[in-house]
TORPA-4810 file (N, C-alpha, C, O; in nm, 3 decimals):
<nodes>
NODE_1_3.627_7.700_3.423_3.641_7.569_3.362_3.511_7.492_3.379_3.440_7.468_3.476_X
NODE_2_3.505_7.460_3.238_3.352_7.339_3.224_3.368_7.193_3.232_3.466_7.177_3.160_X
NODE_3_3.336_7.090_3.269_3.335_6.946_3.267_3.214_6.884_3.227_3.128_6.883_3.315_X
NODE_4_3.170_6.811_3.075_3.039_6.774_3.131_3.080_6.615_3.063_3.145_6.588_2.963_X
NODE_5_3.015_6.530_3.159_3.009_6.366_3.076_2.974_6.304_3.103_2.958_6.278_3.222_X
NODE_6_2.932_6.227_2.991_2.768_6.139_2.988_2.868_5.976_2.922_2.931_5.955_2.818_X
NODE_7_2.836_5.891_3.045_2.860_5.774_3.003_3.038_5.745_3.055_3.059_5.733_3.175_X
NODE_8_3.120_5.738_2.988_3.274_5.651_3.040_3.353_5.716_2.835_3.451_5.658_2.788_X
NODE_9_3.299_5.806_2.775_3.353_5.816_2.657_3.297_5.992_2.653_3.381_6.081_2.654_X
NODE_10_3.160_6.021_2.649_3.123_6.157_2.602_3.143_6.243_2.670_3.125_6.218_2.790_X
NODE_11_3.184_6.369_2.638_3.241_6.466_2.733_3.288_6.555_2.642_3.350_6.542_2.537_X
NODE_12_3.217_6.718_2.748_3.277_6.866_2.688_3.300_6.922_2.771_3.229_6.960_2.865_X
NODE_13_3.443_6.943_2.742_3.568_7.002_2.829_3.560_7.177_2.789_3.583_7.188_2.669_X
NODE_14_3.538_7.287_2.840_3.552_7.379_2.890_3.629_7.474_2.946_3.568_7.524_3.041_X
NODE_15_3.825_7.562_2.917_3.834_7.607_3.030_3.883_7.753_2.934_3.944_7.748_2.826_X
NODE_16_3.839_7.881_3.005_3.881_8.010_2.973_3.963_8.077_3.059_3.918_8.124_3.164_X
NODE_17_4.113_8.090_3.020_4.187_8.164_3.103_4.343_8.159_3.020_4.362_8.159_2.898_X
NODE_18_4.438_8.154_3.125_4.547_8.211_3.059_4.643_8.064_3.011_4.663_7.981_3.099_X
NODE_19_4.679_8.048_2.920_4.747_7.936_2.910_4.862_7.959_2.838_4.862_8.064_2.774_X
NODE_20_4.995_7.864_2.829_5.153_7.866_2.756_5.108_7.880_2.620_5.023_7.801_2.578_X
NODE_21_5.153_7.971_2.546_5.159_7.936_2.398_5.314_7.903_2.337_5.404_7.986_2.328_X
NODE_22_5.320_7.782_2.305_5.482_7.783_2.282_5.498_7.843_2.128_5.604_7.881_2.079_X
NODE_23_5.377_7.844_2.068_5.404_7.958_1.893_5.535_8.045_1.928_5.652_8.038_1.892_X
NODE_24_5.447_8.147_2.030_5.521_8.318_2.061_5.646_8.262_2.203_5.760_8.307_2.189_X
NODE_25_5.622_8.178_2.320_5.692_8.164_2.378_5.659_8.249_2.502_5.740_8.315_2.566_X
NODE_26_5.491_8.231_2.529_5.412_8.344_2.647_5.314_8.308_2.751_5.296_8.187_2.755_X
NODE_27_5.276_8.347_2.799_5.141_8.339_2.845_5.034_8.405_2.768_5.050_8.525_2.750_X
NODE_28_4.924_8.349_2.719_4.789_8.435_2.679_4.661_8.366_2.680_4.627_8.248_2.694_X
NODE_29_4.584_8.506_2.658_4.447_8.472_2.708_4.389_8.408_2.615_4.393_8.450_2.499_X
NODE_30_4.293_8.243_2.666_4.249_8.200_2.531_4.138_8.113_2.604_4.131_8.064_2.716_X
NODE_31_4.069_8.114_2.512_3.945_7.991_2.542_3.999_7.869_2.469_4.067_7.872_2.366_X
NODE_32_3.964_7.774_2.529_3.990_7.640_2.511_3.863_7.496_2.484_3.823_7.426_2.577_X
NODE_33_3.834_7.485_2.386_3.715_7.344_2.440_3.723_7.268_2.329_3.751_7.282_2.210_X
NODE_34_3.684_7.165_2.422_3.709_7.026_2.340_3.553_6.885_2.371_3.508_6.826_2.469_X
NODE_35_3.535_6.887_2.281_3.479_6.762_2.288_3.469_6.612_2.205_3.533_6.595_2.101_X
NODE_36_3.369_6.490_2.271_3.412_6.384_2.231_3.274_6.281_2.220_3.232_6.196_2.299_X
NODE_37_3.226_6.324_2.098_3.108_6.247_2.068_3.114_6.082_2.107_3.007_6.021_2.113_X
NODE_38_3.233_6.017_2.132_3.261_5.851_2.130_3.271_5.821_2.005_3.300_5.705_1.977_X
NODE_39_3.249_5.915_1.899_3.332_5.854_1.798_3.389_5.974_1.732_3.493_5.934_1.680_X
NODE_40_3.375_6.096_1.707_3.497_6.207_1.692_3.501_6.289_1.817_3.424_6.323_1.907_X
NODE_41_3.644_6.308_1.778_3.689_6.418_1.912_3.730_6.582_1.822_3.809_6.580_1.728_X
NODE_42_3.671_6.703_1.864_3.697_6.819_1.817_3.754_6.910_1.937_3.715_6.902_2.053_X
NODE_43_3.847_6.993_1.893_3.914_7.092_1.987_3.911_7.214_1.937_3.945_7.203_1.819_X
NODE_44_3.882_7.362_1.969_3.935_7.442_1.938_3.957_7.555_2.092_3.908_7.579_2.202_X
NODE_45_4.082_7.601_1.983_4.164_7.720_2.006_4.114_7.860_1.982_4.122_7.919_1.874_X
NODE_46_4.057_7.914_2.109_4.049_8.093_2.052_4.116_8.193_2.096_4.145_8.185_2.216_X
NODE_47_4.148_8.280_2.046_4.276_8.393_2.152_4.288_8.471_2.006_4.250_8.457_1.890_X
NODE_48_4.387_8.586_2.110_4.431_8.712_2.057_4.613_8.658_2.053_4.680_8.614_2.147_X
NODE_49_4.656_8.684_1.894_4.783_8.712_1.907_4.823_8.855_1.928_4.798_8.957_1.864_X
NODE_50_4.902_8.829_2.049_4.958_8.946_2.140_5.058_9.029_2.067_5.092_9.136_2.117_X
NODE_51_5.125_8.978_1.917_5.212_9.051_1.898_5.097_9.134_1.764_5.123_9.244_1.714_X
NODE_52_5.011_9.075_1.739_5.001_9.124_1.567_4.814_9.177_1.612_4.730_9.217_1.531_X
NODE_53_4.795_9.160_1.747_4.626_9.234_1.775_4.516_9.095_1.714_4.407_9.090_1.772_X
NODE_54_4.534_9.014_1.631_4.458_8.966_1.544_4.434_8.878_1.597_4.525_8.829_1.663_X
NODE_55_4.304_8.814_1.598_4.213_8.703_1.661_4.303_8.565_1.597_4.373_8.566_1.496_X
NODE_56_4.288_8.500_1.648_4.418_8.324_1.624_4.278_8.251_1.654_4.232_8.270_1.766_X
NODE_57_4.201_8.168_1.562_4.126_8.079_1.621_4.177_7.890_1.521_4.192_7.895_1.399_X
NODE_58_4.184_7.824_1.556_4.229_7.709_1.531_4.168_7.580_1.553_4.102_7.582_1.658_X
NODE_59_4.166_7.501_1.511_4.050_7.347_1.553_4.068_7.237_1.495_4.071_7.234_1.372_X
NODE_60_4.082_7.139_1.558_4.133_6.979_1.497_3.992_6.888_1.505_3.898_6.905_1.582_X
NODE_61_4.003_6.823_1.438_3.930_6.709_1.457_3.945_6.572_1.426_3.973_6.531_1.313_X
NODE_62_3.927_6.500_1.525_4.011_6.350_1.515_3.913_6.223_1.528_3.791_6.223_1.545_X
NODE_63_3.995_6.122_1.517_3.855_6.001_1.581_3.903_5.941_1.703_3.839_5.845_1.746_X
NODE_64_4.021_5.988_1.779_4.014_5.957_1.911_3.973_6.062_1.984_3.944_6.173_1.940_X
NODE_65_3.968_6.010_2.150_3.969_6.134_2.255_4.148_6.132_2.275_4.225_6.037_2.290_X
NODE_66_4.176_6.284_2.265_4.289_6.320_2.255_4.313_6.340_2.419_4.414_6.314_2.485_X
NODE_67_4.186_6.393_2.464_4.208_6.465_2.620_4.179_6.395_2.734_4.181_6.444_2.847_X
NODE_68_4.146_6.251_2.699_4.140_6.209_2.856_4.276_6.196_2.959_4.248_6.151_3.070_X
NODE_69_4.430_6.232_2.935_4.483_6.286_3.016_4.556_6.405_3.040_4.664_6.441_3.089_X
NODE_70_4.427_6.466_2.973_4.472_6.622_3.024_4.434_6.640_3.216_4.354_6.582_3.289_X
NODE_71_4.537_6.749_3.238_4.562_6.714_3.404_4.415_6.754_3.444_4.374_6.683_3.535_X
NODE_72_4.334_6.842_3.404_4.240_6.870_3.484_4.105_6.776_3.485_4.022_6.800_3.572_X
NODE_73_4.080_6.673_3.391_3.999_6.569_3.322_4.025_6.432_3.434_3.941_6.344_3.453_X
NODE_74_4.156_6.438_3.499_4.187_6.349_3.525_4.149_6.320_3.684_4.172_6.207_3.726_X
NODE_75_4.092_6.419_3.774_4.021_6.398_3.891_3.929_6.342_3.851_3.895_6.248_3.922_X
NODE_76_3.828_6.371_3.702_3.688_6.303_3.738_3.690_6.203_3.716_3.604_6.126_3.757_X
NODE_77_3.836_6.152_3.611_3.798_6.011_3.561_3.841_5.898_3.686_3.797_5.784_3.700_X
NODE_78_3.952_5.977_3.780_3.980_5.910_3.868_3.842_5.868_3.990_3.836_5.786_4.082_X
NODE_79_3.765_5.946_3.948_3.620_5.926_4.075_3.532_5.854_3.961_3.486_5.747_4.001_X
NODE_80_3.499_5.886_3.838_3.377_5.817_3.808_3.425_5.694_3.709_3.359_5.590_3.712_X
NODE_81_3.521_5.703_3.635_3.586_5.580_3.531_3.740_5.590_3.594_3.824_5.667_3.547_X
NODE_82_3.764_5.507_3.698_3.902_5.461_3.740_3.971_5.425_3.597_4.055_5.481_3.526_X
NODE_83_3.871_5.271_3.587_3.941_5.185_3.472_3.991_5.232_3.338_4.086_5.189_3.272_X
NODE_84_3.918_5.316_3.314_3.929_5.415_3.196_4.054_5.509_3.198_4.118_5.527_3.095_X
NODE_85_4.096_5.582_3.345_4.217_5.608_3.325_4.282_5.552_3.356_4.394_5.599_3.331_X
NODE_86_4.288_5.424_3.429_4.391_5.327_3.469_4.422_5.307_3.252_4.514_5.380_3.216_X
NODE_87_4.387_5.262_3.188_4.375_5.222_3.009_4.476_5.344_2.968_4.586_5.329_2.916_X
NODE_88_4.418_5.464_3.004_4.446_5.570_2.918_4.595_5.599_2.952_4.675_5.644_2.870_X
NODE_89_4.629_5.564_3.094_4.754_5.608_3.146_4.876_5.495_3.133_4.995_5.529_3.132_X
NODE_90_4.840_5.382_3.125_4.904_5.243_3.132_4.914_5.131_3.005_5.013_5.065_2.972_X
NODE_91_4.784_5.132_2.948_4.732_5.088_2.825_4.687_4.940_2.879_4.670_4.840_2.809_X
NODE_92_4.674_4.950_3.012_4.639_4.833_3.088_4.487_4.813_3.101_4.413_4.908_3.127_X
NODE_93_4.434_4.669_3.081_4.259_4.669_3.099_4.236_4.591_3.212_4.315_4.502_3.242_X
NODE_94_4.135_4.614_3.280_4.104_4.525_3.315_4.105_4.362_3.330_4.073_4.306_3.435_X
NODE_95_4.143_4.300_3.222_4.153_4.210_3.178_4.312_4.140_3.158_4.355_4.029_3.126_X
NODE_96_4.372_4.279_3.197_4.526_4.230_3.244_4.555_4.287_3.344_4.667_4.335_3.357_X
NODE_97_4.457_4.297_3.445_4.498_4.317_3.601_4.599_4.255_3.641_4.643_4.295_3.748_X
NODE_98_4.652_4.167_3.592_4.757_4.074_3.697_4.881_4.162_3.648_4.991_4.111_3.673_X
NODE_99_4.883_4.270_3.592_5.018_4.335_3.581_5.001_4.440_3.695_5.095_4.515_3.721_X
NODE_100_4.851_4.446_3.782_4.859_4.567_3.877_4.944_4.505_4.042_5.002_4.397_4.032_X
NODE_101_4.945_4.560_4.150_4.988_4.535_4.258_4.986_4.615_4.343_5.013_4.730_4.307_X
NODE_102_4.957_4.593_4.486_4.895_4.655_4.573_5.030_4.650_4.685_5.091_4.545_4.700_X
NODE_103_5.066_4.770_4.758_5.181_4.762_4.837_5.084_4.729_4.943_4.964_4.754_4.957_X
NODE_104_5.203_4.643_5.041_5.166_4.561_5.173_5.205_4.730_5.314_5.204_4.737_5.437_X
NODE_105_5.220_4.783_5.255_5.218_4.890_5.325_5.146_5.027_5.308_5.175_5.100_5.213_X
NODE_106_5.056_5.060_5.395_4.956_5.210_5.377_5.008_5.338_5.389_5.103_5.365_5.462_X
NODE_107_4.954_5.408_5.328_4.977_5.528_5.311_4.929_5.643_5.409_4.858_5.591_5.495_X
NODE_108_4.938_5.760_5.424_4.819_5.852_5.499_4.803_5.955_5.442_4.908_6.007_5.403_X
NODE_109_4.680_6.027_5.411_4.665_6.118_5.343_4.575_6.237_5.427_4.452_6.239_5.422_X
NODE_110_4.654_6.334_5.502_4.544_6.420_5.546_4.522_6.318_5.716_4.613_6.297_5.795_X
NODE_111_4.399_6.278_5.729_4.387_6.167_5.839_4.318_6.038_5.755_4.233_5.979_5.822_X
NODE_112_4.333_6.003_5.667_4.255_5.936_5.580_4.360_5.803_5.537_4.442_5.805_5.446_X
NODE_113_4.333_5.694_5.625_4.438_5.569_5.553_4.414_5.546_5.395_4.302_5.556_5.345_X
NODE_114_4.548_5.510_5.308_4.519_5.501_5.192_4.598_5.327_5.141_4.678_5.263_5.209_X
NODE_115_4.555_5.295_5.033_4.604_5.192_5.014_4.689_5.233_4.856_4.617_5.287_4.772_X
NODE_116_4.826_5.210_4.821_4.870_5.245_4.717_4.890_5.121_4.615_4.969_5.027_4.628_X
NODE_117_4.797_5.145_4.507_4.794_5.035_4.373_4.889_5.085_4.304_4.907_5.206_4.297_X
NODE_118_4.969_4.992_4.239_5.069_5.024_4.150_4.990_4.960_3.986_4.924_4.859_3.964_X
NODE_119_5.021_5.041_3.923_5.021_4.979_3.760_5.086_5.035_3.621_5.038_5.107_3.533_X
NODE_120_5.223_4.970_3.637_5.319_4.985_3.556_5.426_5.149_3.648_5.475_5.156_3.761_X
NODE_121_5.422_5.249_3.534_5.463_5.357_3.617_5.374_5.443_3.700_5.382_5.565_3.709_X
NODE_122_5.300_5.375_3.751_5.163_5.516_3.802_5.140_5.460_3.944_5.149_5.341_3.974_X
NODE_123_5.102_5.580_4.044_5.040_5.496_4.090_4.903_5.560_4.198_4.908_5.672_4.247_X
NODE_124_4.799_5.474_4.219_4.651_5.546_4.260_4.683_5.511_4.412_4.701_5.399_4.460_X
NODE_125_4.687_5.626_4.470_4.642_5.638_4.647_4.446_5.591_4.657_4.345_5.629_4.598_X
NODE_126_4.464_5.532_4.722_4.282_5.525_4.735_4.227_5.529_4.846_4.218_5.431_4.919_X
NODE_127_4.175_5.663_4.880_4.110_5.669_5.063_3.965_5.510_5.122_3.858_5.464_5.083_X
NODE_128_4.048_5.493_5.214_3.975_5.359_5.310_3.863_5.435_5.339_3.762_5.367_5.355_X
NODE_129_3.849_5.557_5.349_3.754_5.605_5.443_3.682_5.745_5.338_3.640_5.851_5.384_X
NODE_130_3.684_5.713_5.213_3.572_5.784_5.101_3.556_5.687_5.006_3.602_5.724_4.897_X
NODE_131_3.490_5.531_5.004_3.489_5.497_4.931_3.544_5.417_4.812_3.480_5.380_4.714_X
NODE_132_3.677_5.397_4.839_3.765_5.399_4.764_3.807_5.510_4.701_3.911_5.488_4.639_X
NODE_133_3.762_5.638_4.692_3.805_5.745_4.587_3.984_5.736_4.567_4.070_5.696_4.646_X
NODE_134_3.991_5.773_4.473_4.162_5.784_4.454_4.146_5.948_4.494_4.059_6.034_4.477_X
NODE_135_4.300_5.942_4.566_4.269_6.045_4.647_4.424_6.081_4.567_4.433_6.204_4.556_X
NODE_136_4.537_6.016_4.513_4.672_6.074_4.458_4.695_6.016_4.331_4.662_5.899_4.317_X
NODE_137_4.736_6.067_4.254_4.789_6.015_4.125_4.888_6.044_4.080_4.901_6.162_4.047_X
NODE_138_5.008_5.946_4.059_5.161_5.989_4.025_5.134_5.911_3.912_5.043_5.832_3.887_X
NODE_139_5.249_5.955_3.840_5.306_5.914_3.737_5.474_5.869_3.723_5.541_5.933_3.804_X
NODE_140_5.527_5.810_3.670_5.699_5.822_3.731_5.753_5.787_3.577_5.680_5.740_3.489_X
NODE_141_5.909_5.822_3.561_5.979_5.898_3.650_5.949_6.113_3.570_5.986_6.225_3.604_X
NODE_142_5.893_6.074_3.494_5.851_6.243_3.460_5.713_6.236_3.373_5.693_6.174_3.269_X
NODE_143_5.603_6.336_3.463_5.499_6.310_3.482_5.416_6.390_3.551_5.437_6.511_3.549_X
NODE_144_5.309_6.338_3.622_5.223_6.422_3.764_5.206_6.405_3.858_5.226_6.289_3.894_X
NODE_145_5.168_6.486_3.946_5.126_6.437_4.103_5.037_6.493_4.096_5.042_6.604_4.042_X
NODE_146_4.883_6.432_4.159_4.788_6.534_4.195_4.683_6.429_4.287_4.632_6.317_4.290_X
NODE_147_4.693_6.543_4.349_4.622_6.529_4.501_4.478_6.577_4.503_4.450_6.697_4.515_X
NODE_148_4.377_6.467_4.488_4.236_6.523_4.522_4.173_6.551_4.619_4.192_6.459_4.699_X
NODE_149_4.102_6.629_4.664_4.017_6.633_4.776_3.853_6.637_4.728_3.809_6.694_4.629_X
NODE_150_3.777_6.562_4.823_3.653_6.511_4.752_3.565_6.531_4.883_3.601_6.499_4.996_X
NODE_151_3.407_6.607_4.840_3.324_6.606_4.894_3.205_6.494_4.874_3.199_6.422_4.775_X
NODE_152_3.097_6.491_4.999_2.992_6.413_4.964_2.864_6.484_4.923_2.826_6.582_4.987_X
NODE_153_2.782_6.430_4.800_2.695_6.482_4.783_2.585_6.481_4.826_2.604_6.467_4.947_X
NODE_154_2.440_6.489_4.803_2.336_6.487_4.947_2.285_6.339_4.883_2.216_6.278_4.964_X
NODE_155_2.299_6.290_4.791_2.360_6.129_4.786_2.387_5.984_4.846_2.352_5.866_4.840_X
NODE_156_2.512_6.112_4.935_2.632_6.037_4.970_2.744_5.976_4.881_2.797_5.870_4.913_X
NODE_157_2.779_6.047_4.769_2.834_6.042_4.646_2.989_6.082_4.652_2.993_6.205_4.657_X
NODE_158_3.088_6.042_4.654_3.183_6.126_4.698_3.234_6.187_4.549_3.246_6.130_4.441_X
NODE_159_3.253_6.295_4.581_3.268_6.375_4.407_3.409_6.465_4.448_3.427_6.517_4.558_X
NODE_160_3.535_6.471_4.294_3.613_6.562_4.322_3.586_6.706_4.404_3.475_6.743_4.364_X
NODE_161_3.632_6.793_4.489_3.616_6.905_4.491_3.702_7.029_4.462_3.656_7.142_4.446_X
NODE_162_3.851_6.988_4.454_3.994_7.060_4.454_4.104_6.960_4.414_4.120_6.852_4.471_X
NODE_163_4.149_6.987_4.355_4.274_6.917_4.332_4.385_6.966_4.284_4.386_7.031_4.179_X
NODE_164_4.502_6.937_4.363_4.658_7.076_4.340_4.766_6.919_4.293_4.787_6.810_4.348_X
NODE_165_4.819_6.992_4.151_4.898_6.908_4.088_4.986_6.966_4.056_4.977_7.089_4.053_X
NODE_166_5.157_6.872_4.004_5.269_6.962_3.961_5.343_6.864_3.872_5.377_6.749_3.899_X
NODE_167_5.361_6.936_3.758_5.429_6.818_3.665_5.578_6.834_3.708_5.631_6.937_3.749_X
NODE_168_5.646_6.686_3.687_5.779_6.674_3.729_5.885_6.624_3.626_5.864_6.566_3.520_X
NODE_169_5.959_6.647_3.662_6.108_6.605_3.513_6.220_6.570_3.637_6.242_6.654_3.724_X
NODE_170_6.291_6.431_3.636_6.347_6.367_3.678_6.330_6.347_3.819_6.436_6.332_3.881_X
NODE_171_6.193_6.340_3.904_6.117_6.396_4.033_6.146_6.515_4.055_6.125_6.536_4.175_X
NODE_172_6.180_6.596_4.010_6.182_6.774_4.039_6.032_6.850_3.991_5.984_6.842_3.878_X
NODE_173_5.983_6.911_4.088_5.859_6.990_4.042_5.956_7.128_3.927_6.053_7.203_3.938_X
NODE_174_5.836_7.087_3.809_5.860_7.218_3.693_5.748_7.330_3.671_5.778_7.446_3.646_X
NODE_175_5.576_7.271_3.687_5.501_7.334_3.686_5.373_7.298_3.778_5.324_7.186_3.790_X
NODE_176_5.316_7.449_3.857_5.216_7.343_3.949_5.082_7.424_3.940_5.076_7.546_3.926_X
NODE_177_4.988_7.348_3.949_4.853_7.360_3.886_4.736_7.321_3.977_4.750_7.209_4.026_X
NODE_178_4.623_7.385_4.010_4.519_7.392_4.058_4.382_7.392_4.020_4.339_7.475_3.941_X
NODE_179_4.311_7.302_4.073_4.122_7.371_4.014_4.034_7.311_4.160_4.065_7.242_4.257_X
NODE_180_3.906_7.384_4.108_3.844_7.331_4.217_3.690_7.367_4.128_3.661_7.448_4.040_X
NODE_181_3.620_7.269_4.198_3.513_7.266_4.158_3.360_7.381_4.221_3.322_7.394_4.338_X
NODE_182_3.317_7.432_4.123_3.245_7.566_4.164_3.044_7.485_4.193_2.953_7.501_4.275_X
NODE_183_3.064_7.417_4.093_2.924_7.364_4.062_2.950_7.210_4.017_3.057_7.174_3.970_X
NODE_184_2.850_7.132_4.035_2.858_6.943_4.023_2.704_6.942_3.977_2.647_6.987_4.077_X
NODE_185_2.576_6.906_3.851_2.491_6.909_3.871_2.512_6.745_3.774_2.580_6.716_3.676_X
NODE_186_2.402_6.657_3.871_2.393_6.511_3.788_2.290_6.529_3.718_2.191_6.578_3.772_X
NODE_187_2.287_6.487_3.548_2.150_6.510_3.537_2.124_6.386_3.450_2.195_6.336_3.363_X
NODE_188_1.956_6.336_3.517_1.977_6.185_3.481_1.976_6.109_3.326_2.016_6.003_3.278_X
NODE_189_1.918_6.212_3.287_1.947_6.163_3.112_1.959_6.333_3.011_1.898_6.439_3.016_X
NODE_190_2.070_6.279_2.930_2.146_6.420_2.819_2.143_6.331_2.689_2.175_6.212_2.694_X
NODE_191_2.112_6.381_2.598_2.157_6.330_2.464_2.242_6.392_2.420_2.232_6.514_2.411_X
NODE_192_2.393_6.300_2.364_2.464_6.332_2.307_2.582_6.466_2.246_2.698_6.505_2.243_X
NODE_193_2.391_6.501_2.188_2.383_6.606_2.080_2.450_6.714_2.148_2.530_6.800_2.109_X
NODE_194_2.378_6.679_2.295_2.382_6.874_2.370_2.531_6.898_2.425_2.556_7.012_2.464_X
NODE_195_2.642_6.789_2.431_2.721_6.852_2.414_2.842_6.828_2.276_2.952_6.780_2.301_X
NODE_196_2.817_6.854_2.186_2.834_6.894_2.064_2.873_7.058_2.068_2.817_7.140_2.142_X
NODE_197_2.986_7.090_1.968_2.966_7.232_1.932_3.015_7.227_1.794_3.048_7.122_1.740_X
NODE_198_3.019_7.344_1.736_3.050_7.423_1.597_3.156_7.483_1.611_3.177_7.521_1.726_X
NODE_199_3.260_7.514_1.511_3.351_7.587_1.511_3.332_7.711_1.508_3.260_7.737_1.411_X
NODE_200_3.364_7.818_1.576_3.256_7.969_1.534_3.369_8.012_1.378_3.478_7.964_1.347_X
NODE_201_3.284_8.122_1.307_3.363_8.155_1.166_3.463_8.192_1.196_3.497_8.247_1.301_X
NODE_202_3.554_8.148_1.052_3.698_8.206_1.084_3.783_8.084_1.085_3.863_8.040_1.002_X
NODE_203_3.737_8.033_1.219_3.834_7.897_1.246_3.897_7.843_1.172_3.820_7.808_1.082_X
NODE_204_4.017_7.803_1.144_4.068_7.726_1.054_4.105_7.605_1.110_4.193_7.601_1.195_X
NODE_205_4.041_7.493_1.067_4.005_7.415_1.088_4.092_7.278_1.008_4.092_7.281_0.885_X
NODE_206_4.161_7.166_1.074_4.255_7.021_1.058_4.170_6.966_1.056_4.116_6.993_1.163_X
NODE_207_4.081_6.866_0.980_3.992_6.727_0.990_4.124_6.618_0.983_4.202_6.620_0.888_X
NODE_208_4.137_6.525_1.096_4.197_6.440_1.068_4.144_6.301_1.064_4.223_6.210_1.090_X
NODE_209_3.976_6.263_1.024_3.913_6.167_1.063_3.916_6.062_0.907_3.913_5.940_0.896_X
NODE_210_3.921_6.168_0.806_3.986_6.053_0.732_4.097_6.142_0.614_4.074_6.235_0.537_X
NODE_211_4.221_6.064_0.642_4.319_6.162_0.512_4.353_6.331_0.611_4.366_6.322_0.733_X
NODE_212_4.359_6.420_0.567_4.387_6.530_0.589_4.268_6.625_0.548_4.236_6.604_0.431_X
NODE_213_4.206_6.707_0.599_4.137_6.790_0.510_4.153_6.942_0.609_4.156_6.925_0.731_X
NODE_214_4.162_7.092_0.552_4.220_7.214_0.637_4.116_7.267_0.528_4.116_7.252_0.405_X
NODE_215_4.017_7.341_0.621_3.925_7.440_0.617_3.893_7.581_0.664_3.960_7.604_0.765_X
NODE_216_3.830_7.666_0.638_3.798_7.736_0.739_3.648_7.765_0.766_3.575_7.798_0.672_X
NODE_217_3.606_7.755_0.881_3.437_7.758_0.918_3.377_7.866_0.883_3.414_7.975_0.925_X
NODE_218_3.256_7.848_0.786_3.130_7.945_0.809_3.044_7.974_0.850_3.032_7.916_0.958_X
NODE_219_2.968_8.031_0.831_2.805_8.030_0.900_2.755_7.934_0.864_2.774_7.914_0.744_X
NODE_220_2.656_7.811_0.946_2.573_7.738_0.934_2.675_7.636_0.913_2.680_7.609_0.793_X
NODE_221_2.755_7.570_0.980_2.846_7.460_0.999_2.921_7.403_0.838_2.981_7.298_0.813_X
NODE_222_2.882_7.543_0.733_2.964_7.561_0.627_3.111_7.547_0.626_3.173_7.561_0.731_X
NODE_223_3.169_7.521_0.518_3.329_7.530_0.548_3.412_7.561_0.395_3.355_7.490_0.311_X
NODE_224_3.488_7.615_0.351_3.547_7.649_0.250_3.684_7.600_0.267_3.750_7.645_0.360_X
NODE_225_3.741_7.500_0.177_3.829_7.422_0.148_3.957_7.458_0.143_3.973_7.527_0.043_X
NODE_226_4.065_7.443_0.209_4.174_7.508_0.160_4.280_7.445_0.103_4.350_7.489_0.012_X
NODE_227_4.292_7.314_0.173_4.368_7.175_0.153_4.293_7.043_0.176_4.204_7.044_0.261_X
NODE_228_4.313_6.960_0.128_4.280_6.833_0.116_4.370_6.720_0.029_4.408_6.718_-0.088_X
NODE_229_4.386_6.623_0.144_4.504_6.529_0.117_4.430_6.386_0.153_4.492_6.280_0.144_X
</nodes>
């Protein structure tokens, strides 16, 4: 799994491995990436359908970010744009903080006192003793839990390093999920551009940025028409 993002909006998401396909009703192997210029967001889908041998490649494109709460997106935004997922998860800004609230009672995490913010159904554990980092993130009453653990960088930066989550349906764990971070590199200035990608050929391709339009990709960011609405 890849993470890269520049700014509180741009970001290319990265992960290759096995994921649910509810099409067939399986597990399979697929690459996954998505990115989000700040003003379109593109995703695609690559894999093998398991029943028919044949390559499945697929790709949307929208004018929001679709993925800032996808579970694994959501450690970094919790360390580098709180506010941003506090918005994304709540639809709460800054600017209507007075709907947040802070329990008069602490938490413990590990050996690490925490202070628990509430806002609306969610709520951020935040270690006294890294910074503030949010160190838990629930959701209620069906939703996530996920528990970060965070290193310092030579900085003194405290950055995700692991984080074990489990989505829940009526507080009952249904599915539980892990990552950890292999590599962290800051780099002080990226344009845009570099994380951008192309659909590779084949793709059949949803524009949903204005009307409907279903393509499929060619060579040289070509595309041959199939529908348009």
């Amino acid at each position: 799994m890849s993470i890269k993002m520049i700014d509180n909006d741009i970001a290319l998401y990265e992960r290759r491995g096995t994921t649910w396909d509810s099409a067939i009703g399986e597990y399979t192997s697929r690459t996954y990436v998505s990115s989000f210029s700040g003003n379109v967001s593109r995703r695609y889908y690559g894999g093998t359908d398991t029943r028919s041998g044949k390559a499945r490649q697929t790709g949307f494109v929208d004018k929001e970010h679709v993925d800032w709460s996808v579970r694994h997106y959501i450690p970094f935004l919790a360390a580098v744009r709180p506010e941003r997922l506090l918005k994304e998860l709540t639809s709460i800004t800054p600017q209507s903080a007075a709907m947040c609230r802070i329990d008069d009672q602490r938490q413990v995490i590990g050996d690490s006192p925490c202070v628990v913010f509430r806002a609306k159904s969610v709520e951020f554990w935040v270690d006294l003793d890294k910074s503030f980092a949010v160190r838990r993130i629930v959701t209620h009453p069906n939703g996530l839990r996920i528990d970060v653990g965070y290193k310092k960088t030579h900085d003194s930066v405290w950055i995700p390093s692991t984080w074990h989550g489990v989505s829940l349906r009526r507080g009952k764990p249904q599915q539980r999920f892990s990552g950890k971070v292999t590599e962290f590199v800051l780099i002080p200035s990226m344009n845009a551009s570099a994380l951008d990608f192309q659909f590779p050929e084949q793709t059949i391709v949803t524009d949903r940025t204005a009307g409907i339009e279903v393509y499929v990709a060619g060579p040289g960011n070509s595309k041959k028409i199939i529908k348009r609405d």
